[in-house]
C-alpha positions in Angstrom: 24.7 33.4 -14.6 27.4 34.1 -16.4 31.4 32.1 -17.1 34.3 33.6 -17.8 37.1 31.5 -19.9 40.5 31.8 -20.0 39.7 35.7 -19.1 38.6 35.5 -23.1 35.0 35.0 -23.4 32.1 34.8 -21.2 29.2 32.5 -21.7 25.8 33.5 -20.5 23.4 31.4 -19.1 19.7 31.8 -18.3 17.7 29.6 -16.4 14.4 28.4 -17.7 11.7 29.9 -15.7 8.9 28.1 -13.5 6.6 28.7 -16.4 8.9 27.4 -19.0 9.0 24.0 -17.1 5.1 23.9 -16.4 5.0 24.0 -20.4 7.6 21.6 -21.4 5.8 19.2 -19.0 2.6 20.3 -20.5 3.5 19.7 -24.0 5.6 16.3 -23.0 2.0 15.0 -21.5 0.2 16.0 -24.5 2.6 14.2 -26.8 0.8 11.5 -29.3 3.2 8.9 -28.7 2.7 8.6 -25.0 -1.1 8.8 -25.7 -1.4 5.2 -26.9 -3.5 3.6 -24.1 -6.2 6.5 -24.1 -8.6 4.4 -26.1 -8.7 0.3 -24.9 -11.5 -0.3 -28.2 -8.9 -2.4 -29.9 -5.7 -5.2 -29.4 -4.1 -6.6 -26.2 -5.3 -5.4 -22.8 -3.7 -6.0 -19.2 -6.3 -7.8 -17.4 -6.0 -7.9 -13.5 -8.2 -11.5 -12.9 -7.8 -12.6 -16.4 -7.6 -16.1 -15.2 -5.3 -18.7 -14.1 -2.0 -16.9 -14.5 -3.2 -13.6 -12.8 -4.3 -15.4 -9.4 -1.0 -17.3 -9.8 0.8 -13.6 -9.7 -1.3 -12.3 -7.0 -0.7 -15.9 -5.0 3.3 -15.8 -5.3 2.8 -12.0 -4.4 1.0 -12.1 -1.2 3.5 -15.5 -0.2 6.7 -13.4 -1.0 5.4 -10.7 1.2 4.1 -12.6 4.5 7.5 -15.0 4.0 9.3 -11.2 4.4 7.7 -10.9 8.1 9.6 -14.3 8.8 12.8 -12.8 8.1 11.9 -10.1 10.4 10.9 -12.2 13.5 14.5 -13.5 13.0 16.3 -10.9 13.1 14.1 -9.1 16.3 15.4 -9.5 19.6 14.2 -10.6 21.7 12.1 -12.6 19.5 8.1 -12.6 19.7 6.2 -16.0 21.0 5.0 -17.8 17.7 1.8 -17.5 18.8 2.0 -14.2 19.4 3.6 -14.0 16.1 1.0 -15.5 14.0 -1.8 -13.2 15.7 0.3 -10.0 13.8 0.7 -11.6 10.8 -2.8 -12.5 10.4 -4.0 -9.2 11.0 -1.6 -8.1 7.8 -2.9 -11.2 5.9 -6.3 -9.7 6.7 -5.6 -6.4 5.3 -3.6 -6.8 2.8 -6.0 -9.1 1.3 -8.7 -6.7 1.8 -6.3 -3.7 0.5 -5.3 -5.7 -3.0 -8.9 -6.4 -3.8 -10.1 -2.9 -3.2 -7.3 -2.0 -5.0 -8.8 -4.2 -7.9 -12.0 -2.8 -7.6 -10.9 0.6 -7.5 -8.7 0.4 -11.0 -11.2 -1.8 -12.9 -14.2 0.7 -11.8 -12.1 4.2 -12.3 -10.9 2.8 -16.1 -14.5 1.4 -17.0 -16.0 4.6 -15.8 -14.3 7.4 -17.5 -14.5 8.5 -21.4 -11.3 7.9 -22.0 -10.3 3.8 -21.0 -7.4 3.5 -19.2 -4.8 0.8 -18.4 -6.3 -1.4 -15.2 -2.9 -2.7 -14.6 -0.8 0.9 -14.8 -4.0 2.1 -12.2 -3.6 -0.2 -10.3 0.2 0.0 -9.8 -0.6 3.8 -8.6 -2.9 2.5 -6.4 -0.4 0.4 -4.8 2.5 3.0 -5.1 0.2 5.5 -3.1 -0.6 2.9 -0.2 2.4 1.8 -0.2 4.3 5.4 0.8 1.6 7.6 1.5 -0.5 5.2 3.0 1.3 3.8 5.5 1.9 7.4 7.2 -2.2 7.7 6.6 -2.9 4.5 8.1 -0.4 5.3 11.1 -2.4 8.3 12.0 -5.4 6.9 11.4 -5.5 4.0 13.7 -3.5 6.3 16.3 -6.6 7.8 16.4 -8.8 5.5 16.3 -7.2 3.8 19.5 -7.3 7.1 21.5 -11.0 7.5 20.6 -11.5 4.4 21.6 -9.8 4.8 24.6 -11.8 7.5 25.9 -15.1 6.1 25.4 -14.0 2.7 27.4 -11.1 3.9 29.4 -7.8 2.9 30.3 -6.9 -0.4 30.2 -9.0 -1.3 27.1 -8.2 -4.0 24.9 -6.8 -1.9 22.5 -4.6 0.2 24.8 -1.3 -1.9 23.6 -1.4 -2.7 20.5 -0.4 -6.3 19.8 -0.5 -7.7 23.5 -3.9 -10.0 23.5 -3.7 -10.9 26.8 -2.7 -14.3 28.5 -3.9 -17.5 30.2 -3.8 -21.2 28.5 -7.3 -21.8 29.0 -9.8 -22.3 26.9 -12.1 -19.3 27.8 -8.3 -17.1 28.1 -7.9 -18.6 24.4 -11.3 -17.3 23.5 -10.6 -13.8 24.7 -7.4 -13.4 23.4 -8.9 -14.2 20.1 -11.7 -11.7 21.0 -9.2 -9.0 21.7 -7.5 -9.7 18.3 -10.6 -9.4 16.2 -11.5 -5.7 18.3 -7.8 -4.9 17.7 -7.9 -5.9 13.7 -11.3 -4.0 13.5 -9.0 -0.4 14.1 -6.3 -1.7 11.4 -9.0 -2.8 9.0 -11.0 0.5 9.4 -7.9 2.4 8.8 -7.3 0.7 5.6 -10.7 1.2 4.1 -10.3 4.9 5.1 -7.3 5.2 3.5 -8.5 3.5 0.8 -11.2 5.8 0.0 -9.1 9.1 0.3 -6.8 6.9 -2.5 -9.3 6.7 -5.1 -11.3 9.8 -4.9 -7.8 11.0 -5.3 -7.0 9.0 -8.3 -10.6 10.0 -10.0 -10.2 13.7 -9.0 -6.6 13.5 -11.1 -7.5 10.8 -13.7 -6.2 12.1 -16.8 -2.9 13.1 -15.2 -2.5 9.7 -13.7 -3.5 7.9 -16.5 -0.7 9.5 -18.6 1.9 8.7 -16.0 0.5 4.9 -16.5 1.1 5.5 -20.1 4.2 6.7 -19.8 6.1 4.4 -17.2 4.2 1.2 -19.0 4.0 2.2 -22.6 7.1 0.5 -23.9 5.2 -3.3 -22.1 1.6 -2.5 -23.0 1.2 -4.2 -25.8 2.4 -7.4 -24.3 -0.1 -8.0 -21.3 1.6 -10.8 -19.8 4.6 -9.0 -19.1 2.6 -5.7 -18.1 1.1 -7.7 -15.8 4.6 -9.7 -14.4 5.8 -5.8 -13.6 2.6 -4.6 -11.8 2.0 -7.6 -10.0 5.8 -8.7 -9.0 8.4 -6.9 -10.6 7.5 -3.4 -8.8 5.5 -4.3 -5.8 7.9 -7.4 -4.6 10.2 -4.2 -2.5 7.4 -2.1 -2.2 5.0 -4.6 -0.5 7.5 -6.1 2.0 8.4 -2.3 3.0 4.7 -1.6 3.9 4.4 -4.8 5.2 8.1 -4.0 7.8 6.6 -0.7 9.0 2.8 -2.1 9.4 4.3 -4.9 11.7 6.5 -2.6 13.1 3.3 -0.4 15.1 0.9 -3.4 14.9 3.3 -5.8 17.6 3.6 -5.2 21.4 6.5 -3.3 21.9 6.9 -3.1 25.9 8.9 -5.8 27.3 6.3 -7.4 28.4 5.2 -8.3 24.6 6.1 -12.0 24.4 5.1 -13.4 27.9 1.2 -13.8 28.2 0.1 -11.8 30.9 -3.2 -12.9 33.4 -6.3 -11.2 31.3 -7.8 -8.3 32.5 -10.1 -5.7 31.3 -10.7 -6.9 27.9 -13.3 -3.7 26.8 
């Protein structure tokens, strides 16, 4: 476009093309100096169970994020029973502990596996990242579907037709089902996750040069200093991130008809 001044002059301006950008991006990739975590043969690494001080991370974590669901139940109205309460937090307890060890698994085996070693703790911050945007959407959808298929083979009024409502009764074999109900309920959530979590990392191996470079190049500067790699990955970033997913997983995991906090007289418990 072109800029007139004054009536004097005009400037002229062109705007770099679509392939001008796709090379500057190529070349800033490609650049030696964010390159320095392509080989792991030699100094400090990030280690995700490294000992004592990891599992302390990972404990504060997971504490930080289920305390966050506290908060919530405060601030709800009208407030969920306790009881009811601690059903929906466990199934988050559940699976989030099953999603951070997967996501463990997952970084460990995709940097072990390829030629070129990678950073466990930068993969396994874009593990998180992913579940915890993507995912949740995924994991919506997913267990949407699940319950409707379920549905259909057993009918209305299955256990799993409201989500978060386990029935009622104070008796012992009410208590029992309820429980039952819970488990048949957290089956759906858990078999979402583990979906999701496959579509993550045959995504992350399909693109793991391009990810690994985008580790490199958000954790470079902290690399050599593993301790404070690891304070990021496992507190710094995902401390917002994890008490997001963990908001808008409670939020279609609880009853949300009026009848959610009263416990209704069982019935058809398929």
């Amino acid at each position: 476009f072109e800029l007139e001044l004054n009536g004097v002059g005009v400037l002229c301006f062109t705007l770099p093309s679509l392939r001008t950008w796709h090379r500057l991006a190529h070349l800033l990739l490609r650049w030696p100096a964010l390159r320095v975590m392509e080989s792991h043969d030699g100094g400090p690494q990030c280690e995700l169970i490294s000992g004592t001080f990891a599992l302390m991370l990972q404990g504060f974590l997971g504490c930080t994020a289920l305390s966050s669901l506290v908060v919530k139940r405060h601030l709800e109205k009208p407030k969920r029973e306790l009881e009811i309460f601690m059903m929906d937090i466990a199934k988050q307890a559940v699976g989030a502990g099953f999603v951070h060890f997967a996501n463990i698994f997952v970084s460990i085996a995709l940097t072990k596996s390829q030629e070129i070693k990678g950073d466990k703790c930068a993969m396994y911050f874009m593990n998180f990242f992913i579940d915890c945007t993507v995912g949740v959407a995924v994991v919506y959808w997913l267990q949407y579907g699940m319950r409707a298929m379920w549905m259909k083979i057993c009918g209305e009024g299955s256990s799993v037709e409201k989500i978060g409502y386990y029935g009622a009764g104070d008796k012992e074999d009410q208590r029992l089902e309820r429980y039952w109900i819970w488990a048949k309920q957290s089956s759906i959530f858990l078999a979402a996750l583990a979906i999701n979590k496959f579509f993550v990392a045959a995504w992350l191996k399909f693109m793991y040069m391009q990810f690994n470079q985008l580790g490199n190049i958000i954790f470079g500067p902290v690399q050599p200093y593993p301790n404070i790699e690891l304070v990021i990955v496992m507190v710094l970033c995902p401390c917002f991130l994890t008490m997001l997913q963990m908001w808008l997983f409670d939020h279609f995991l609880k009853d949300h008809s009026i009848k959610a906090n009263p416990l209704l007289a069982s019935g058809n418990s398929t």
